[in-house]
N, C-alpha and C positions, 0 to 999 in steps of 0.2 A: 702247691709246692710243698713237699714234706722236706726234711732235713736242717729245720731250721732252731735258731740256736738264742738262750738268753746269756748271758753274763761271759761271752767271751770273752776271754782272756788277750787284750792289744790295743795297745795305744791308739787312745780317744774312746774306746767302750761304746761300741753300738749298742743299741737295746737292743738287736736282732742281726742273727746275720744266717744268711742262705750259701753255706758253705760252697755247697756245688755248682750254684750260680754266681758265685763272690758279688754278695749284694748286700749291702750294710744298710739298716733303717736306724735312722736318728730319730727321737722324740723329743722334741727341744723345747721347755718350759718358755713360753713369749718374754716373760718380761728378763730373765739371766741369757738370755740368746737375742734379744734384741730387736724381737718384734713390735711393732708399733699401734699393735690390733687393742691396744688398752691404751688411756689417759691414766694410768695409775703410777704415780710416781712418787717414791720418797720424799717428803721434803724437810727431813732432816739427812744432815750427811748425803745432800742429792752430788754431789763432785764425784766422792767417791763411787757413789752407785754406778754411774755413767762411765767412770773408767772400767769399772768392774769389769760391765759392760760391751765396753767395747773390745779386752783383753780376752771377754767369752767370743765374742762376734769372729776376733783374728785365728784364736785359737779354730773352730768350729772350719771356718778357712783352708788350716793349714791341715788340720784333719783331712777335712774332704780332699784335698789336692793329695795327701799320704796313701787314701787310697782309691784312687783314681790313677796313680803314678804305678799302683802294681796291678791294675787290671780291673779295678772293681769298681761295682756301680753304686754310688752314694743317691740314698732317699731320705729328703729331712723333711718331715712333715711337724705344722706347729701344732703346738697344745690346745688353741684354737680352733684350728681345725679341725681335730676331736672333738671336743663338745659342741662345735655346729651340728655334729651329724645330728639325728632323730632313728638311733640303733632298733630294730624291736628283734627281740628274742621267740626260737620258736621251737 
């Protein structure tokens, strides 16, 4: 795919988006998006963390349904996810 874009300009800020295929990739840090792929949690101020949390989780939500609602394909891949791969460069 060529045509593809960083720091678009539109609420919610895909890392990525493929203009001509209206396709948005999210890169979503696990522990501020709410992934449970870690045991690592604050425990100082752990309340607040958890609201944080989960206002990222609703937010992330309503994003995706924003645009989905005008036609376009949402891919949210974790930060996890990335570093399982084993990349080799050539």
């Amino acid at each position: 795919m060529h045509g593809w874009r960083r720091g678009y300009k539109v609420k919610g800020h895909p890392d990525f988006v493929f203009l001509d295929y209206k396709i948005a990739i999210f890169v979503d840090g696990c522990f501020w998006h709410g992934h449970d792929c870690r045991n690592t949690r604050p425990s100082e101020n752990a309340d607040f963390w958890q609201k944080k949390r989960e206002r990222n989780m609703l937010h992330d939500r309503e994003i995706t349904a924003l645009f989905e609602a005008r036609g376009w394909t949402v891919i949210r891949i974790w930060e996890c996810e990335l570093r399982k791969k084993n990349y080799e460069y050539q």
